[in-house]
N, C-alpha and C positions, 0 to 999 in steps of 0.2 A: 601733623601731630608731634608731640612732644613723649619720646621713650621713656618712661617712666625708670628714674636711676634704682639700684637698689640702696636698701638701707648702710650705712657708711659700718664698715667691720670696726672690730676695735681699734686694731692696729692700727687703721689708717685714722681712729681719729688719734690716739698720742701721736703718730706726726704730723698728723696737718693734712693727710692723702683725703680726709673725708670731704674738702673745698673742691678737690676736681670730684664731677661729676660724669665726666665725658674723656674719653683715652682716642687719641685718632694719631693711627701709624703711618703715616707715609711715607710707601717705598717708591727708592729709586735705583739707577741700574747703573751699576756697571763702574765706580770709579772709589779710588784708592783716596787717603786721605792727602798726600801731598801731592794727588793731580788736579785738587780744590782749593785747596787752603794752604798753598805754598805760600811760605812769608808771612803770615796770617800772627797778628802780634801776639806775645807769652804762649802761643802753642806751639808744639814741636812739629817741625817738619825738616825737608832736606831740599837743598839747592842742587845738590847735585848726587848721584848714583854710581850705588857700589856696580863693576863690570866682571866677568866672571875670570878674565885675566889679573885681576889685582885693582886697575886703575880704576878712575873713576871718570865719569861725563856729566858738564852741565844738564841738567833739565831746560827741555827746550818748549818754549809757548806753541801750544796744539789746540787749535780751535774744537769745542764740541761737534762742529759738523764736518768734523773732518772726517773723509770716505771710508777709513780703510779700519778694521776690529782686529781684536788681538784674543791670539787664543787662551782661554781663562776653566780648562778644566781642571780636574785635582791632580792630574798630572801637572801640570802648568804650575798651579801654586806650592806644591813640591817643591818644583826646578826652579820658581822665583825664589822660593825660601832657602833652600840649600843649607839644610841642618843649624837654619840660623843667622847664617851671613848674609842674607839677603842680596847676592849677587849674582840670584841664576835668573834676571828679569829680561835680559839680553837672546838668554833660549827658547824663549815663548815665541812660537810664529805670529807674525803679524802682516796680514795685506797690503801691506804699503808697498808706495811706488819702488819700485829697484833704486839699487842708490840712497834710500830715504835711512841713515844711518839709525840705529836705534831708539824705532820708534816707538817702544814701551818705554822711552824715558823724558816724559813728558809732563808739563803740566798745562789747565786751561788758562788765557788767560782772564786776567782778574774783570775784567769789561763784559765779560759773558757771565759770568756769574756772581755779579753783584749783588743780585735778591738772595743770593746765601750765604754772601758775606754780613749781608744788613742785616740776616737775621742772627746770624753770630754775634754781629757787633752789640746789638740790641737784646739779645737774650744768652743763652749758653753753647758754648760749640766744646761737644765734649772729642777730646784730643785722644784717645787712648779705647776708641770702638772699634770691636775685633768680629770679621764675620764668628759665627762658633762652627763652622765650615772651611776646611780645606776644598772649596770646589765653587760650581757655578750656580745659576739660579733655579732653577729646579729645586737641589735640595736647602739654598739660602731661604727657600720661600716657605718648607715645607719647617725649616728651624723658627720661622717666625711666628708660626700658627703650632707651633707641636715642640720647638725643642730637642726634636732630634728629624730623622728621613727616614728611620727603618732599616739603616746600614743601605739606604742605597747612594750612588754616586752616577754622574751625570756620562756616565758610557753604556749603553751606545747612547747619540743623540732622542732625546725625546722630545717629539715635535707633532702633533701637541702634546701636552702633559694629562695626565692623568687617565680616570677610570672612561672618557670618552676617545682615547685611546683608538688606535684600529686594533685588532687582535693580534696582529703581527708584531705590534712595539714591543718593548723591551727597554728597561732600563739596570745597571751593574751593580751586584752588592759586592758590601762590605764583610772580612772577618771581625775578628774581635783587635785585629791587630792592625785593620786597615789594609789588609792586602783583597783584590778581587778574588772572590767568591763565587760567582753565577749572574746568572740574570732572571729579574722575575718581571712580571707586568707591572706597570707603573700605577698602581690602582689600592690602596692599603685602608687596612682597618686599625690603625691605632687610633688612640686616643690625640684630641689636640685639646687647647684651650676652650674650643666652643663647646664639649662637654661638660667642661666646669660651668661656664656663662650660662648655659641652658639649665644647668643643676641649680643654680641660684634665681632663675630666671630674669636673669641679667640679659639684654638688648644685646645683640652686636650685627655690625653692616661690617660685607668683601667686596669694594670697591672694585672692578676690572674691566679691562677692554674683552671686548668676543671679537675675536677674529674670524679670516674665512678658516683657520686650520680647529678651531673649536675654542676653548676656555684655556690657552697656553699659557697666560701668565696667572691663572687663578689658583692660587695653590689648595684651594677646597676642593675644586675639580679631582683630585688626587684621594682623595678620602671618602670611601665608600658610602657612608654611613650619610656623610653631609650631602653627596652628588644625587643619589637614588632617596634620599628621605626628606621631610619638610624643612628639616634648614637651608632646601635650595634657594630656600626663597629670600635669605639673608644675603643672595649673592647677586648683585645688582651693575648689569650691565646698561650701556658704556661707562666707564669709569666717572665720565666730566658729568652724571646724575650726582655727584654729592654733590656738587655747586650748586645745584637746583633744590634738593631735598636739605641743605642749609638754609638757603631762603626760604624756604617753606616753612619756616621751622621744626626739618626734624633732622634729627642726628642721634643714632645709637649711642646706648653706654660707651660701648669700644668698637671704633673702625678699622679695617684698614685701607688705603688708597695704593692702587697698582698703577702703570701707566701706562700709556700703549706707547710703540713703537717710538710714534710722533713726537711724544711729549715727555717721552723717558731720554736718559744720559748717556744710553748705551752707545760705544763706539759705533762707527759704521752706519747711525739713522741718521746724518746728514740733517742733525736738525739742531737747534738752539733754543728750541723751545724749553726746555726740563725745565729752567731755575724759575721762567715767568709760570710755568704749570704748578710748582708748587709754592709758588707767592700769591697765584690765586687761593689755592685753596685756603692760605693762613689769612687772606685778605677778608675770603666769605665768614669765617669761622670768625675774625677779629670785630666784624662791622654786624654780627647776629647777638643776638642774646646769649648764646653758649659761651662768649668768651670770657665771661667773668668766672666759668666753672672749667674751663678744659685744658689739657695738658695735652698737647704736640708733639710726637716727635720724627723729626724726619733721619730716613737710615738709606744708606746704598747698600743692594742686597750681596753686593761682592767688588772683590776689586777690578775688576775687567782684565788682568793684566796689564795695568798702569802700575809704573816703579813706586815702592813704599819704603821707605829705609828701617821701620820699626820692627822688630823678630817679634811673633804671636809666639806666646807660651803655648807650649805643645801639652793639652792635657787631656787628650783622647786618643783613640782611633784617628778620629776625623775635623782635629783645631786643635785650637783656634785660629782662625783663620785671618788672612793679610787684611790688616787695618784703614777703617772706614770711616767717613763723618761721622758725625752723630749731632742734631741739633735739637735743642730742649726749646719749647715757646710755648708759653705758658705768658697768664698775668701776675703768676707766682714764681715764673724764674727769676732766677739772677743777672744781672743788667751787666752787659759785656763779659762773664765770667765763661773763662776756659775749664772746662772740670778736664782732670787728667786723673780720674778713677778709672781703673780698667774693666771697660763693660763689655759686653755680647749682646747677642740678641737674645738671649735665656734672661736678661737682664729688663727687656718691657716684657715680657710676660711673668716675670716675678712680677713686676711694677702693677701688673693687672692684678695679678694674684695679693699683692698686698694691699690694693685699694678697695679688694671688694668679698677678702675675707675668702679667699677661690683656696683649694687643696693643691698642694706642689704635685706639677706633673711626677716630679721626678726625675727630672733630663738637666738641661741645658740651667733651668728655670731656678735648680736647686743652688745650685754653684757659684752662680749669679749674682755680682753685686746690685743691687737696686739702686735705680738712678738718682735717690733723695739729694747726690749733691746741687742738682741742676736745680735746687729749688730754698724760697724761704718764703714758707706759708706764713711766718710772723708777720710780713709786709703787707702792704696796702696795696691791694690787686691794683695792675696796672692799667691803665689807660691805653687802648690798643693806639698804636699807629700803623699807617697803612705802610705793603711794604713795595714799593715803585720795581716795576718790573718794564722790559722793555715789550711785552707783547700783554695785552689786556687779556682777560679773563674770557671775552666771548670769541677772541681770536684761537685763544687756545684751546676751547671746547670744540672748534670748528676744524682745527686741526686734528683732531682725536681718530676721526675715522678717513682721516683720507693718507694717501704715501705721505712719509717725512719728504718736507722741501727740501731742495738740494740749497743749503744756506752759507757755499764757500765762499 
């Protein structure tokens, strides 16, 4: 079936927001803007990295399935930032081999992730996307559905996430000033966007892997309201079902897409799959009938502790945090444009809120420049073309539920 859109708000028809019909987020894990798009033409990146002695070290080519993770809490992004100078990336621990001289300072090379240069080249690659987090995925996830975490941050370890939790978790708040607080259950009643969606009765699908440890990367999972009440049912596991429920034709007002393990960017999965996982997805969306109505955008939920040379304006507690891709695909983006507006992730949840007439959370959402540069609704929707990746779409769905290959 086909999710019935809702009726186009004002605003979005003076600028044009009322031609998308369909908002689909997908996220990915774990990497900095210049560990993707180093060199990447009229955007800004860095060839080489501030070191917390003064000097500096080339960026050195680090395969995506390379073994070893790098620590990426809000301590971590602290000590990367270092009041600014972005030269504490060197203090972050990283599992690399002994010897392996600083191995936060890195980037992939460009052969592995080619499906997200293509889609750069061919659409918008916005240069100046900031997590709105100082921390790691946990609360990057719960900024992307809500706008803010509740002041909580990513200590102690929470594995799984959320209200299915053992009773024993815990995870660390915030004060007002950002300093630790306590620890409460990772299990919360605020408010996120799927309040508004539901109050309009606006469609939305949460894309996510189930693992054996429960609903870990599903940031719904986290929220009381949605986990124990009927919007479970928006929460649709294994993730690689939107490929299917594309072809079917159906697809929510507003998605979002999570990855598992296999198919995500994150250091230490040992795998290469991410850039071809999310080429299919633009691939299915490109070659169905939603593509003449939808707007894409793909985001990494944090920097992993990969080197970024760009200082986040500090305008909370808790960000904004070390800078991330951001790429717009649309048949209404703009063709090879770099936007260098400085956005967040309060910034597609305005994007929602302005296409469909939704009430400002009031978080992250408010502050937030909205993405309208990635676009020119005056033009002649474009004609998809497919984006060539090196691993096919039912390879990648097949990889979803088993270990990442070891792909050194």
């Amino acid at each position: 079936m086909i999710f019935a859109s809702a009726i186009a708000a004002p605003a979005a028809e003076r600028t044009g927001l009322s031609k998308i019909e369909h908002i689909v987020i997908v996220v990915q894990e774990n990497r900095s803007f210049d560990n993707l798009f180093r060199g990447f033409p009229n955007a800004h990146s860095a060839s080489r990295g501030k070191l917390p002695n003064g000097t500096t070290v080339a960026l050195k080519p680090v395969s995506l399935a390379a073994a070893y993770d790098i620590s990426h809490s809000l301590q971590d992004a602290k000590t990367a930032y270092d009041d600014g100078r972005m030269d504490g990336f060197a203090n972050e621990y990283a599992s690399a081999k002994p010897g392996d001289s600083h191995p936060q300072y890195a980037y992939v090379p460009r052969s592995e992730v080619t499906p997200y240069w293509s889609l750069a080249q061919q659409y918008v690659l916005g240069d100046q996307m900031f997590a709105s987090q100082l921390d790691g995925s946990f609360v990057a996830h719960q900024y992307l559905i809500a706008g803010w975490a509740g002041r909580s941050y990513n200590y102690p370890a929470v594995e799984p996430w959320g209200c299915d939790s053992p009773s024993s978790n815990a995870i660390g708040l915030l004060n007002s000033i950002g300093q630790p607080l306590g620890i409460t259950y990772p299990c919360f009643t605020y408010s996120t966007i799927a309040d508004e969606l539901d109050h309009k009765n606006i469609s939305w699908r949460y894309y996510a892997p189930k693992t054996g440890t429960g609903y870990s990367w599903t940031a719904f999972d986290a929220i009381s309201r949605v986990r124990k009440g009927p919007d479970w049912k928006n929460i649709v596991t294994p993730e690689t079902r939107v490929l299917q429920d594309v072809a079917k034709g159906e697809l929510a007002d507003v998605t979002w897409v999570v990855p598992s393990l296999a198919l995500s960017d994150h250091a230490g999965s040992k795998s290469k799959r991410g850039p071809s996982w999310v080429a299919s997805i633009v691939n299915a969306i490109g070659k169905s009938q939603f593509w003449s109505s939808t707007a894409i955008f793909v985001v990494w939920d944090d920097w992993g502790g990969w080197y970024d040379d760009v200082a986040p304006p500090q305008l909370d507690f808790d960000g904004l945090g070390i800078r991330v891709p951001l790429l717009c695909v649309s048949p209404y983006a703009k063709t090879g444009y770099v936007d260098d507006t400085r956005y967040e992730f309060g910034s597609l949840l305005a994007f929602i809120e302005d296409r469909y007439g939704l009430a400002s959370l009031g978080r992250t959402d408010a502050r937030a420049a909205v993405p309208l540069g990635c676009f020119d609704f005056a033009q002649k929707p474009r004609t998809f073309v497919r984006i060539a990746a090196p691993y096919d779409a039912g390879e990648v769905a097949r990889s979803a539920t088993a270990e990442a290959p070891d792909e050194q």
